[in-house]
C-alpha positions as CSV (number, residue, x, y, z in Angstrom):
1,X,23.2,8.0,-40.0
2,X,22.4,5.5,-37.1
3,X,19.5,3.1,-37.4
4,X,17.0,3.2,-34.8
5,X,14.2,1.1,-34.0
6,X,11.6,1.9,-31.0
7,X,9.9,-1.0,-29.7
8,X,6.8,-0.3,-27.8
9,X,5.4,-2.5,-25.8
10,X,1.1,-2.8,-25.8
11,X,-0.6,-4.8,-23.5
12,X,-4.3,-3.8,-22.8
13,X,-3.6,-0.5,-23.1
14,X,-4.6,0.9,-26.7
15,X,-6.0,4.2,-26.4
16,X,-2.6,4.8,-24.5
17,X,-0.4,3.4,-27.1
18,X,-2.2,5.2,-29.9
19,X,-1.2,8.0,-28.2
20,X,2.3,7.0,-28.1
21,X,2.5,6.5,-31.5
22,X,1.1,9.7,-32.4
23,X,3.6,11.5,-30.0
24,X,6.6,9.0,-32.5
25,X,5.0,11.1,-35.6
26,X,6.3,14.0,-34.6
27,X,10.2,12.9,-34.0
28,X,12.3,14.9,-35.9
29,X,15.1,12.2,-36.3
30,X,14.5,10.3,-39.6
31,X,16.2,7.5,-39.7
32,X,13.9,4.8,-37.3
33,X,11.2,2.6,-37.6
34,X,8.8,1.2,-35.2
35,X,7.6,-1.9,-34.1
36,X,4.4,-2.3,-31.9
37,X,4.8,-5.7,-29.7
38,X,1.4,-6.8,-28.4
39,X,1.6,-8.5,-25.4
40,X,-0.7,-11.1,-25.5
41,X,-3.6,-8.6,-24.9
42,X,-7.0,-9.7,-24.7
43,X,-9.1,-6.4,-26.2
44,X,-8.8,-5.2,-29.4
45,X,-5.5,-3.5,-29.3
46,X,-3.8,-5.5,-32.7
47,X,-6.7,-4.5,-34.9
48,X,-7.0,-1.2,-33.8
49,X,-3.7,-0.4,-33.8
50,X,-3.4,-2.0,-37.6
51,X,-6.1,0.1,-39.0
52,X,-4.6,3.3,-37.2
53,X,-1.5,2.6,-38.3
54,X,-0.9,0.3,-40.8
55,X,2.7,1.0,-41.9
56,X,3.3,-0.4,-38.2
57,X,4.5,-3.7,-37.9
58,X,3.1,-5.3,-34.9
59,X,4.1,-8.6,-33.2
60,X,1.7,-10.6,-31.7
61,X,3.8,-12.8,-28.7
62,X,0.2,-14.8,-28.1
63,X,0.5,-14.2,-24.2
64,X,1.7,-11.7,-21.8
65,X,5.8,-12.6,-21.4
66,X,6.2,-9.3,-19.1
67,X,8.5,-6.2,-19.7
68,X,11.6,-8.6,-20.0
69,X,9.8,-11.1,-22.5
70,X,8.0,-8.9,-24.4
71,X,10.6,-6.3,-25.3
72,X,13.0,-9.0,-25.7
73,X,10.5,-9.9,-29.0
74,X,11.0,-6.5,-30.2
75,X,14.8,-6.4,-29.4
76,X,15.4,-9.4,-31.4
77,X,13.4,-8.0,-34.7
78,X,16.1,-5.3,-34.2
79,X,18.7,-6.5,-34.0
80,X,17.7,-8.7,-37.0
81,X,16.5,-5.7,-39.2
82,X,20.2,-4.3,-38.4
83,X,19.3,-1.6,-36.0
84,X,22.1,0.3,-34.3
85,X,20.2,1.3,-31.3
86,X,17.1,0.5,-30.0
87,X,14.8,2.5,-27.7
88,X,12.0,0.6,-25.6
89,X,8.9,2.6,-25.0
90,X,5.8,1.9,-22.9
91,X,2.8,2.4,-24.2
92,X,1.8,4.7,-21.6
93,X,4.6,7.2,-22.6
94,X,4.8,10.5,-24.5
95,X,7.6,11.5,-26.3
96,X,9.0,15.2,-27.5
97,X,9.5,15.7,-31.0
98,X,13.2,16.3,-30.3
99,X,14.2,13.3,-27.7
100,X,15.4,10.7,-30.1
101,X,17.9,13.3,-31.7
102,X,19.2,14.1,-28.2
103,X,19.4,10.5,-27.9
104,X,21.3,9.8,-30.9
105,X,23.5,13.0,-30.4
106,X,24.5,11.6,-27.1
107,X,25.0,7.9,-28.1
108,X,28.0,9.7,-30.6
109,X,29.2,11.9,-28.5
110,X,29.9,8.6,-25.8
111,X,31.0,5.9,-27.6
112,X,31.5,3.9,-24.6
113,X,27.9,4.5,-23.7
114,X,25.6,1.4,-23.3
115,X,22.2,2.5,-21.8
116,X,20.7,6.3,-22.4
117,X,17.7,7.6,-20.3
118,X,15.6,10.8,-21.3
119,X,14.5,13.3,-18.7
120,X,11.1,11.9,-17.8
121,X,7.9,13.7,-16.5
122,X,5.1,13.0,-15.2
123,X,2.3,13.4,-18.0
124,X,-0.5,15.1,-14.8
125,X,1.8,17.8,-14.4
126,X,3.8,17.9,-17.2
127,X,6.9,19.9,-15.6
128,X,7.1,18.2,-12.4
129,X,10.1,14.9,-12.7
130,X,9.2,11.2,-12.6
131,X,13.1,10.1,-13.2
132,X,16.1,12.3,-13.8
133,X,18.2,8.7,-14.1
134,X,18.7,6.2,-10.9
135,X,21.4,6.4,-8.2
136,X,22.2,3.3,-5.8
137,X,21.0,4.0,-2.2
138,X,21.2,2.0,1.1
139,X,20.3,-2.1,0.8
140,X,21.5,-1.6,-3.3
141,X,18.1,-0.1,-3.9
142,X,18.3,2.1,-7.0
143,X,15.8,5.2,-6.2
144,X,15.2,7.9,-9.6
145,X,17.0,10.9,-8.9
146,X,14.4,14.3,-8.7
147,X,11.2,11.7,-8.6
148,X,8.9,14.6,-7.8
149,X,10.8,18.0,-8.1
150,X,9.5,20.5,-10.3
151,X,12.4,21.1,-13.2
152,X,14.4,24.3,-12.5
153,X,17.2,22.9,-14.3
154,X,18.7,21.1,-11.8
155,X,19.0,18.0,-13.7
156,X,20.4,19.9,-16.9
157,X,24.0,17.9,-17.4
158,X,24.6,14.9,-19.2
159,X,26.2,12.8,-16.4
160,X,26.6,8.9,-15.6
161,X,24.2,7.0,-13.4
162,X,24.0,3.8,-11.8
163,X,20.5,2.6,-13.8
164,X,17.2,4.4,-16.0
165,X,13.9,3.9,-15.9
166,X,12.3,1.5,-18.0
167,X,9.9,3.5,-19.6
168,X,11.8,4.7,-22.3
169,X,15.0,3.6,-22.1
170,X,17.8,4.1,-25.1
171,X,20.1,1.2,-26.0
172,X,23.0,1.1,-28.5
173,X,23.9,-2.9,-30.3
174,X,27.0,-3.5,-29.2
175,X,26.2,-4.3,-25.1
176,X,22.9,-6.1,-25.8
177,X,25.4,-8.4,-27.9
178,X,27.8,-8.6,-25.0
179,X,26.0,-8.5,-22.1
180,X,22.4,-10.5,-23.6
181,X,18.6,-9.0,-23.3
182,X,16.4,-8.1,-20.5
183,X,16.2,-11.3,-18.1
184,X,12.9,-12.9,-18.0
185,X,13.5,-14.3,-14.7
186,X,12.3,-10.8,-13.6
187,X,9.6,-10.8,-15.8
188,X,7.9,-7.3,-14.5
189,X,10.4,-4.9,-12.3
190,X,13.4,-4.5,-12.1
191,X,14.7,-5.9,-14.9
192,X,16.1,-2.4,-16.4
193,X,18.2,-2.1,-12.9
194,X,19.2,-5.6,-13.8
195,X,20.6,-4.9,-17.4
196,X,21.7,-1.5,-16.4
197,X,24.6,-3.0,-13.7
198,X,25.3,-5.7,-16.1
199,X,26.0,-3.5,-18.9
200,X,28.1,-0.8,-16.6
201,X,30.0,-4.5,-15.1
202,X,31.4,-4.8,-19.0
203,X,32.4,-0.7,-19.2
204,X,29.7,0.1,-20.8
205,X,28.5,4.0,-19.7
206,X,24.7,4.3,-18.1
207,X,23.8,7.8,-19.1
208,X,20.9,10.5,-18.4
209,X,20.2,12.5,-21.1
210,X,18.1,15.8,-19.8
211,X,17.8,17.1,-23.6
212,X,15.8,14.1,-24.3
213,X,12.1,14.6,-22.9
214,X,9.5,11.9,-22.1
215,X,6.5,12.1,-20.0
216,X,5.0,9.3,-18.3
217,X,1.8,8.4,-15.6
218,X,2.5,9.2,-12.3
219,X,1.9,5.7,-10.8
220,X,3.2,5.9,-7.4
221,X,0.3,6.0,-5.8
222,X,-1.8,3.0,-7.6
223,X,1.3,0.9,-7.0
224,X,1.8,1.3,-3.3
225,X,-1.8,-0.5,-2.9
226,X,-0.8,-3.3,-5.4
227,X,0.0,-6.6,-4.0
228,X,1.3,-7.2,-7.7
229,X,3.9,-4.6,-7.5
230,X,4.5,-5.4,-3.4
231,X,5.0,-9.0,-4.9
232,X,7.1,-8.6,-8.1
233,X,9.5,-5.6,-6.6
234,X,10.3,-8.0,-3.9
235,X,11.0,-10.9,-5.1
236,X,13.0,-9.0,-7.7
237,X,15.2,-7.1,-5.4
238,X,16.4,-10.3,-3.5
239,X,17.1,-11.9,-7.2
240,X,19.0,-9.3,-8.4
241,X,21.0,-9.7,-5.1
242,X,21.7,-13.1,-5.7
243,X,22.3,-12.7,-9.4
244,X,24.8,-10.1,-8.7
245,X,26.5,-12.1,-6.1
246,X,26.4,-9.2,-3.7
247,X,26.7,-11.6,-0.9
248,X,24.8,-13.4,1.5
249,X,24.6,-10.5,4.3
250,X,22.9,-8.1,2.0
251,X,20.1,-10.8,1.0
252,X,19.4,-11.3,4.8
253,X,19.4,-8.2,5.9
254,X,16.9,-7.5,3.1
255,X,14.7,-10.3,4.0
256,X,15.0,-9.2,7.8
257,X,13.7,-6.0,6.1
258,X,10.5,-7.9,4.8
259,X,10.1,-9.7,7.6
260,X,10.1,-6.7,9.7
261,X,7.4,-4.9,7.4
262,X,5.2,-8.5,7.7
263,X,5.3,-8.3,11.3
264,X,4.0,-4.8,11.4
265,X,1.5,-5.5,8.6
266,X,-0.3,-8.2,11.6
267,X,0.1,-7.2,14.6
268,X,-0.3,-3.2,14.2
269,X,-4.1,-2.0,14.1
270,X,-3.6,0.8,11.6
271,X,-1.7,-1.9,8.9
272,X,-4.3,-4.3,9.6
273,X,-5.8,-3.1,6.2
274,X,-2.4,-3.8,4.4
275,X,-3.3,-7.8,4.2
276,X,-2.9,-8.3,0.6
277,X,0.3,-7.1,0.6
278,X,1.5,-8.7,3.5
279,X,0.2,-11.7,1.7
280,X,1.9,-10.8,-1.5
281,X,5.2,-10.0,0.1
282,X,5.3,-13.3,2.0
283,X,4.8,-15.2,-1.0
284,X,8.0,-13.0,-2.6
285,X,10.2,-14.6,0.1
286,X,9.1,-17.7,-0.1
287,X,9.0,-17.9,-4.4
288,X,12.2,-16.6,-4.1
289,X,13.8,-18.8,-1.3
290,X,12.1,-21.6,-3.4
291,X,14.0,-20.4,-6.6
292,X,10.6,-19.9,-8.3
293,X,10.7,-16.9,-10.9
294,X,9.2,-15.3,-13.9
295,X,5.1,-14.8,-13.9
296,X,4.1,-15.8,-10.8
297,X,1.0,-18.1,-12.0
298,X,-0.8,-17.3,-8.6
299,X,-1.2,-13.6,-9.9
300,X,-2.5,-13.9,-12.9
């Protein structure tokens, strides 16, 4: 029987992440163990999490390193404590009793298959879809399929995709040995698109898995008002172009893009308001023009 170790990732957030772990109790699979990487938080999340659940073990990484840094912490334990497959959780996620035994099932059933996504929900209305998997759209963006749609079973079939979200995504050993972690370059964002491509550019399969349930916050609208998320999605987006060597014309026309939406953000009276992310997005070009990646310093 497969070994499997989840790797949840707390930073800030432990009311959230005891829920997490409570939701793990309840998995029906046996054969996993779970690590709790703490991500540099500055409440009381290690010693609250310790005394709820002290069979945890919990790594402490001493600072925030992002999604890429942090769950590369608990990827490595893994791998070291000889775990087949590995599945990264937030600490904002909720997971049915019967997802990681989808997961597992699929993982056998597709040997060639890499990277395995749950059906995700969003946790305020717990049938509507957050991600149903990720499909590549215009300008190499990679929007979640259903984001939105209340499931009628219209996402019911095992089937290939381009990328997963992050959230809770399902990862066997073999291409995090070929292909390497999560890239901290991203640090936050679009580092599971990132790993996703690479894995599926070595033949490794990229699968949604709708027997596999997770539910998640709905956090559309508190990131559209973020100048960290305008900032970090951004920047991202033009490195993964120029990591994937997708060409020169792609990157402009994406910074023509930016530059576009910075123009509006000035001149037009109703985006007048939108100055923080006109700000945020500006610096994106420029950090990434200027080759400057990871945690942007400036937003911390």
């Amino acid at each position: 029987m497969p070994k499997v170790m989840l790797v949840v990732l707390n930073w800030n957030n432990v009311p959230d992440t005891l829920k997490c772990l409570q939701s793990l109790e309840q998995l029906s699979y046996p054969h996993y163990t779970i690590v709790v990487v703490d991500n540099g938080s500055s409440d009381d999340s290690v010693s609250r999490i310790r005394a709820a659940y002290p069979n945890v073990e919990v790594l402490e990484t001493g600072t925030n390193l992002g999604y890429a840094g942090g769950n590369n912490v608990g990827i490595r334990y893994a791998l070291g404590q000889g775990a087949d497959y590995v599945l990264l959780l937030n600490d904002d996620a909720v997971v049915h009793p019967g997802a990681l035994s989808a997961l597992v099932d699929a993982a056998l059933a597709y040997p060639r298959g890499g990277f395995f996504g749950p059906k995700v929900y969003m946790i305020e209305d717990r049938q509507r879809l957050l991600s149903a998997g990720r499909v590549m759209g215009n300008g190499w963006d990679f929007p979640h399929r259903g984001i939105g749609e209340l499931d009628e079973g219209q996402y019911d079939q095992v089937c290939e995709v381009d990328a997963l979200s992050g959230c809770a995504l399902f990862v066997s050993r073999e291409p995090i040995e070929t292909v390497g972690m999560l890239d901290e370059d991203f640090f936050v964002y679009r580092e599971d698109i990132d790993w996703c491509y690479r894995g599926k550019q070595a033949g490794f399969k990229v699968l949604f898995v709708p027997e596999a349930k997770v539910w998640h916050p709905d956090t559309r609208r508190r990131d559209v008002d973020s100048p960290l998320v305008t900032y970090y999605i951004s920047r991202n987006h033009l490195l993964f172009l120029a990591k994937q060597h997708l060409g020169a014309g792609i990157i402009l026309s994406s910074l023509a893009t930016y530059l576009r939406r910075v123009l509006k953000w000035s001149v037009l009276p109703r985006w007048r308001h939108e100055h923080r992310q006109r700000d945020a997005l500006v610096r994106a070009m420029v950090d990434f023009v200027g080759g400057r990646f990871g945690r942007a310093e400036w937003l911390a």
